[in-house]
N, C-alpha and C positions, 0 to 999 in steps of 0.2 A: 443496531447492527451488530451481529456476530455475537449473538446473547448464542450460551449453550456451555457445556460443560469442556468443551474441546478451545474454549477463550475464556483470558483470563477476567474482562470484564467489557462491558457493551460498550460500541462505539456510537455515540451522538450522529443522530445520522446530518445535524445543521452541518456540524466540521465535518463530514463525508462529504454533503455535498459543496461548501466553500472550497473545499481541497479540490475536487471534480474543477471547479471556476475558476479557481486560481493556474494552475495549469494551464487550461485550456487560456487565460491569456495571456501566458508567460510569451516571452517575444524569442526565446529559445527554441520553441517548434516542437512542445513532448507532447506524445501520444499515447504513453500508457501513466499511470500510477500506481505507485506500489502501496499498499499499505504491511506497513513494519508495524510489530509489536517489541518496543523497547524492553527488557527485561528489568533494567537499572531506574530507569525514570516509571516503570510501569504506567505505560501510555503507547498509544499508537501514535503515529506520523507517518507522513505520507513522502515517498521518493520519486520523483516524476523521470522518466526517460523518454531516450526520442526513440528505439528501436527496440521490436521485441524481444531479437536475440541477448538485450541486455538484461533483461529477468532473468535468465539464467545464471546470471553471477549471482545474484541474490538468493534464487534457490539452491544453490550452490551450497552458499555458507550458511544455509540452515539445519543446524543442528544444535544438540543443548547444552553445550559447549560456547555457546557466543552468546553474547547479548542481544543479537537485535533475532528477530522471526520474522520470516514473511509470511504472512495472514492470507494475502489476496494482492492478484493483481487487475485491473480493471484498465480497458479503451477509453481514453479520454471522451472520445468523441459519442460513441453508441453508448458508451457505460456498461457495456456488459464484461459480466464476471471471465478472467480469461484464465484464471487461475483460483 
């Protein structure tokens, strides 16, 4: 996942979808996942929230100035790309 010249290096799609599982049976109740590209660890990780309007903090502070990127955001639940 996210092979192309606009990422820094492809994401395994097993840990895509364990991150997708894991979530979804967090006893927390999150409905999106973020995926972040770390700049410093150079690796993705995933941030799980319960509300959409909380992406926008993330998209927020993406710029190249920070370490972390958001990549994509995806619905736990349909899986589709929402961002």
């Amino acid at each position: 996942m996210f092979d192309g010249p606009e990422h820094p290096k492809s994401l395994d799609e097993e840990f895509f979808n364990s991150w997708l599982e894991k979530g979804r049976e967090s006893k927390i109740g999150y409905n999106y996942m973020l995926i972040i590209w770390d700049e410093y660890e150079s690796e993705y990780r995933p941030i799980y929230v319960e509300h959409r309007d909380e992406i926008s903090q993330y998209h927020k502070h993406d710029t190249s100035s920070t370490r972390e990127k958001l990549v994509a955001a995806y619905d736990l639940y349909s899986e589709s790309r929402i961002i």
